[in-house]
C-alpha positions in Angstrom: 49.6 142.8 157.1 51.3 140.6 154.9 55.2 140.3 154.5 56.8 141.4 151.4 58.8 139.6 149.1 62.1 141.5 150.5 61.3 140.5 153.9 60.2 137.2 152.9 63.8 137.1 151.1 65.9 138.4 154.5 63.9 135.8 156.7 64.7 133.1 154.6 68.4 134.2 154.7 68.2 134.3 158.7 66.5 130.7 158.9 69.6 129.2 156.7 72.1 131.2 158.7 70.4 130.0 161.7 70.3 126.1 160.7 74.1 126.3 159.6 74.6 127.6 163.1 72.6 124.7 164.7 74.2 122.2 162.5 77.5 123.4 163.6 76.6 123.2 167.3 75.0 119.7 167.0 78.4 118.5 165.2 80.3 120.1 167.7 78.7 118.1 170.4 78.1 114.2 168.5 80.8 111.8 167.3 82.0 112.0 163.9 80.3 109.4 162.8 77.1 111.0 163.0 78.1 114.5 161.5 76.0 115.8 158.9 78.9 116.0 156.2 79.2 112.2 154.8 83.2 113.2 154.1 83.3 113.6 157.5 81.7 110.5 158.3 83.0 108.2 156.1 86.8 109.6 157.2 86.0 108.6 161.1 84.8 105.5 159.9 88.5 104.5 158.6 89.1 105.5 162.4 86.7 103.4 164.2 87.5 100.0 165.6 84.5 99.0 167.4 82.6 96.2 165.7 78.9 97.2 167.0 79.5 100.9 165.5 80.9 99.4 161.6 77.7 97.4 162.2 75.7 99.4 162.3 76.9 102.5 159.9 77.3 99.3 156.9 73.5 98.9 157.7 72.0 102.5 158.0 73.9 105.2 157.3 72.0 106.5 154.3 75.3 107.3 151.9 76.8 104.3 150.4 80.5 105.7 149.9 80.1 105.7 154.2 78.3 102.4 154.2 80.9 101.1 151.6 84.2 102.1 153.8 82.6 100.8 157.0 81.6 96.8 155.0 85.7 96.6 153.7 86.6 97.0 157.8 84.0 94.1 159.0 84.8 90.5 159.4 81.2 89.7 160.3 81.0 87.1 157.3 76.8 86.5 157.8 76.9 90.2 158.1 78.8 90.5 154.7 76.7 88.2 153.1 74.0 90.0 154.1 75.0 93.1 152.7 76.1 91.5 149.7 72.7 90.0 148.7 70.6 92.9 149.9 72.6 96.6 150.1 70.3 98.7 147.2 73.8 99.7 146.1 75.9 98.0 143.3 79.2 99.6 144.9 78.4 98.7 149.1 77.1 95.0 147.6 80.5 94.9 145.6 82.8 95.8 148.6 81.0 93.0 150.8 81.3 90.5 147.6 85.3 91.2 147.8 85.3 90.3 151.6 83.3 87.0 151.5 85.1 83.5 151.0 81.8 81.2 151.1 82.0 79.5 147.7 78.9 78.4 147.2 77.2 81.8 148.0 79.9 83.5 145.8 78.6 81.5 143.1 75.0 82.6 143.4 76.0 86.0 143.1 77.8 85.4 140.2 75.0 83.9 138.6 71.9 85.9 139.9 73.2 89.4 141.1 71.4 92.2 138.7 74.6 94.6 138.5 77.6 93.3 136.1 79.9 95.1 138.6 78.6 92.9 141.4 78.6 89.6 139.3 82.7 90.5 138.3 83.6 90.3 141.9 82.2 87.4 142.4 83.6 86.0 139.2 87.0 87.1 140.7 86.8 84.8 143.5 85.3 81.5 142.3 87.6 78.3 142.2 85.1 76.0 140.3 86.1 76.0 136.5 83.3 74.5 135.2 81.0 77.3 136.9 83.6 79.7 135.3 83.4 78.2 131.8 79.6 79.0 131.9 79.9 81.9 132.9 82.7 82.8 130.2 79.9 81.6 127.5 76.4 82.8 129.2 76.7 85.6 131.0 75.1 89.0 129.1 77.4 91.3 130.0 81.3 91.2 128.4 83.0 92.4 131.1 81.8 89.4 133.5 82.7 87.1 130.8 86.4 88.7 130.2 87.0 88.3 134.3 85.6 84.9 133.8 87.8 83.9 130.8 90.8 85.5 132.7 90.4 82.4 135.5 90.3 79.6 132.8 92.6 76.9 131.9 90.0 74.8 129.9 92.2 75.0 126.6 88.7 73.3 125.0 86.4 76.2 126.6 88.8 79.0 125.4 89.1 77.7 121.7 84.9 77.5 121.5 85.3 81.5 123.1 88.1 82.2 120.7 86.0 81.9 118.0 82.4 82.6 119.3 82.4 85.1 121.5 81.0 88.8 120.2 83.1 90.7 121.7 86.7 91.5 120.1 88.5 91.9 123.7 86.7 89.0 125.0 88.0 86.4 122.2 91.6 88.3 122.7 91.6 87.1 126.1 90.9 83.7 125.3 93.4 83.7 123.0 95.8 84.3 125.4 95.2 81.8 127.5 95.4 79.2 124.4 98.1 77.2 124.2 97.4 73.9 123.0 98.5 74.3 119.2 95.9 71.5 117.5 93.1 74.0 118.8 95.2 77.3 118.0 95.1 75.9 114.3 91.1 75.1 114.5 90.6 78.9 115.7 92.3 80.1 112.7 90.7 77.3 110.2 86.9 78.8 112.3 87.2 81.4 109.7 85.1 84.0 111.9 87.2 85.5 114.4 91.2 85.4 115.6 92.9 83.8 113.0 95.8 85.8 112.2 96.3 85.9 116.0 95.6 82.5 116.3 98.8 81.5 113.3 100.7 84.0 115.7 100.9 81.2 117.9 101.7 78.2 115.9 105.2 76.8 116.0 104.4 73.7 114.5 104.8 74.0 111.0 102.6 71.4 110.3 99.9 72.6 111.1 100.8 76.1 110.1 101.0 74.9 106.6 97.5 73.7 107.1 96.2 76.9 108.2 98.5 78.2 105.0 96.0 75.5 102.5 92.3 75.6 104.1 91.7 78.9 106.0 89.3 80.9 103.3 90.6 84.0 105.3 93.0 85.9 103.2 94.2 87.8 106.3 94.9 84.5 107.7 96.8 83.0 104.9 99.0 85.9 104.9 99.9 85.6 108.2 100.3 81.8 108.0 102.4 82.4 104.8 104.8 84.9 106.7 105.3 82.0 109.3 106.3 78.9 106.5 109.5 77.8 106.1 108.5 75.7 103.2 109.1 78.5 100.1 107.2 76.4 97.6 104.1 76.4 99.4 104.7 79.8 100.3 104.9 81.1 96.9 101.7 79.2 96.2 99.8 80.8 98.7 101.1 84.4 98.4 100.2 83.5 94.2 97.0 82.6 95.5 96.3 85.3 97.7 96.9 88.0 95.0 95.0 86.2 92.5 91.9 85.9 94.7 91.6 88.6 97.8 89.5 91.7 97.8 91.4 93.4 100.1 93.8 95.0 98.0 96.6 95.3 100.5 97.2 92.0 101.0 97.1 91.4 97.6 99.6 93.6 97.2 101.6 92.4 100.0 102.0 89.0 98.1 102.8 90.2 94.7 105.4 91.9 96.5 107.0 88.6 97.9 106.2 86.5 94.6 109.3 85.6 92.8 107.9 83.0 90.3 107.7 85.7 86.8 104.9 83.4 85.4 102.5 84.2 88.4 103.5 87.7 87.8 103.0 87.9 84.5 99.7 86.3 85.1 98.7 88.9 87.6 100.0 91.5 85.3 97.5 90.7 82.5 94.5 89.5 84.9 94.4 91.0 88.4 91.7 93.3 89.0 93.3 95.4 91.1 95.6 98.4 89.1 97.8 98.5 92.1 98.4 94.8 91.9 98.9 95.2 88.1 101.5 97.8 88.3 103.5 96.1 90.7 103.9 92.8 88.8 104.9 94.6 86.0 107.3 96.1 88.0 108.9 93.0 88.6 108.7 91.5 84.7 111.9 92.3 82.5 110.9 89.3 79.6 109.8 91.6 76.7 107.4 89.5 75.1 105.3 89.4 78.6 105.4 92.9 78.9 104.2 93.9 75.2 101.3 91.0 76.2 100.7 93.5 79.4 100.8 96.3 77.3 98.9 94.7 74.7 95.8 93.7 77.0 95.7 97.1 79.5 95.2 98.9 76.5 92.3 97.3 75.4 90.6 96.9 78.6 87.3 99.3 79.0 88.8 100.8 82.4 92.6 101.2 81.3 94.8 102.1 84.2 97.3 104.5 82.4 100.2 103.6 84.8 100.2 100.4 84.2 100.8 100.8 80.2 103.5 103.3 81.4 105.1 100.7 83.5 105.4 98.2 81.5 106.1 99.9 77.8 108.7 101.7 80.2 110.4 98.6 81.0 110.8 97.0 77.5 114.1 98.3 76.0 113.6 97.8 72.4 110.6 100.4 72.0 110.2 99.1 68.1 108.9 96.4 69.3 105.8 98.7 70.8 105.4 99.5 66.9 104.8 95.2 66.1 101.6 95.1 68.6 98.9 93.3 66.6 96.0 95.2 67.5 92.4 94.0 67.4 91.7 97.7 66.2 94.2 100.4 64.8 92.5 102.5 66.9 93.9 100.9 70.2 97.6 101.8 68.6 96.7 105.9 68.9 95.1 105.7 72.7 98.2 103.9 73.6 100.2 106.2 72.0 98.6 109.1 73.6 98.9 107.4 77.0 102.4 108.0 76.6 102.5 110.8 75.3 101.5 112.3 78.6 104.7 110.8 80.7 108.2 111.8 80.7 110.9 110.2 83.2 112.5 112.7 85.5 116.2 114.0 84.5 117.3 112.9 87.8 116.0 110.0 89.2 114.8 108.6 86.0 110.9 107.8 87.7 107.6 107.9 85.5 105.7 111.1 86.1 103.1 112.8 84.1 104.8 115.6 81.7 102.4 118.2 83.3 104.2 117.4 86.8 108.0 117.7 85.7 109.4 121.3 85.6 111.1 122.9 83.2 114.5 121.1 83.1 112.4 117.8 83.4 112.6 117.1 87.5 109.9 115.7 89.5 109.4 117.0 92.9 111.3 115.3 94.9 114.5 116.3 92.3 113.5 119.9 91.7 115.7 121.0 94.4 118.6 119.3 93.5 121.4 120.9 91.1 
């Protein structure tokens, strides 16, 4: 008669109590080495001392945290570099890698060893810099190409990185172990990569200026600009920059800085970004240019409302908004009802739409007040 699948339950209970039980005798009774718990093992091995027993655990025991702790206590160095080359594990071939001082097999394993972890070690320990700068440039993986870069002095190799490799942190390292300045400035001029924090760099205002002229990067220029002593220049390329970048921050950022009213006034009528618009006009005070502003935002397909605000805010004889020769009378009204929707605070004297004022006038940052 068959056992049932209750009994069959309670033996299998007994047989596990039973091999816990034996287990625990057998440990009782072998060195620690060689208990069945590899946290057991691998704490006697930071114990042992004997050469012939680290041998052989590095070799065979069957988990690599054990096999790992017993490699970093051998001094066998054709044992090490056999472990390093064959061990299945990344982490055991790694901790014989840190251990081994033959150059020339350290650079094999560099070159040829599968894991990136492996390869990084070995990285760590090479002295031949032109093995390092291919390394830096070839290897797949960016992390053994960041420990690579880390060892390198080659200011020539670490420009070529600065501005080729694909990875961000990569090129950052190179960058800071640039130092030659003629090569700083041709890694900001690469336009691809690193030029702001390339100009970061410069002290010779030479070349900064050169950076300032040539670099098509607007980002660059900026950061060039913000580095020139020479103020002409300066206001050339900060006039340039906010006639000419996309990015409307920076153009913004140089409007800011222009003092020359005639670039202003220019951006005022021409930019295409509003928020550059406004804030030229928010440095004109010659009436004539600001009727011109108002003049040409009006009749622009996309008017930005704040910018007629702005600048018909700003002129100080308001009969003169009445002598705008208009292309159409019609353009006369829509600015008139542009304005019509504005009212400065009572308190701090600030544009704000009517609809956003309260009753005595205040905007919300004056509402509180008395």
């Amino acid at each position: 008669m068959g056992l049932r699948k209750t009994d069959e339950g309670i033996l299998d209970h007994i047989l596990d109590a039973l091999g816990f039980v034996i287990d625990g005798l057998i440990n009782l009774f072998r060195p620690k080495w060689r208990h069945t718990d590899s946290q057991v093992r691998e704490a006697a091995v930071g114990r042992l001392t004997d050469p012939r027993l680290l041998t052989r655990i590095a070799q065979k025991d069957e988990s690599l945290s054990v096999r790992g702790a017993a490699v970093q206590k051998l001094a066998d160095h054709a044992l090490l570099a056999a472990i390093a080359q064959q061990d299945e594990s990344d982490w055991v071939r790694e901790a014989a890698v840190e251990k081994l001082t033959d150059n020339a097999l350290l650079s094999e394993i560099a070159q040829k060893d599968q894991s990136p972890s492996v390869r990084k070690a070995a990285v760590r320990k090479i002295t031949d810099h032109a093995l390092l700068a291919a390394i830096a440039q070839t290897d797949a993986h960016e992390d053994v190409r960041y420990a690579a870069v880390c060892e390198l002095t080659d200011q020539t190799v670490l420009a070529e990185i600065a501005k080729t490799d694909p990875e961000e942190d990569v090129r950052k390292r190179a960058m800071d172990n640039l130092t030659d300045q003629a090569l700083l400035a041709e890694v900001a001029l690469s336009g691809k990569y690193n030029g702001a924090d390339a100009v970061s760099k410069l002290t010779d205002q030479s070349l900064i200026a050169e950076v300032a002229k040539r670099s098509g990067n607007g980002g660059t220029r900026l950061a060039a600009a913000r580095m020139l002593a020479d103020q002409e220049l300066v206001q050339s390329v900060y006039a340039e920059i906010a006639r000419t970048d996309d990015d409307r921050y920076r153009s913004l950022e140089a409007v800011w800085k222009l003092t020359d009213k005639s670039v202003l006034a220019e951006l005022a009528l021409n930019s295409r970004h509003p928020e550059v618009r406004r804030n030229a006009v928010s440095q004109l005070k010659d009436p004539s240019a600001l009727i011109e502003v108002v003049r040409s935002e009006v009749e622009r397909t996309n008017t930005d409302d704040w910018v007629c605000v702005y600048a018909a805010g700003r002129i100080t004889n308001q009969a003169l908004l009445a002598e705008i020769a208009w292309t159409e009378r019609s353009r006369a009204n829509k600015l008139a009802e542009i304005l019509g929707r504005f009212s400065r605070c009572a308190l701090c004297g600030e544009w704000w739409e009517t609809e956003k004022l309260d009753w005595k006038h205040r905007c919300g940052g004056c509402s509180g007040a008395s």
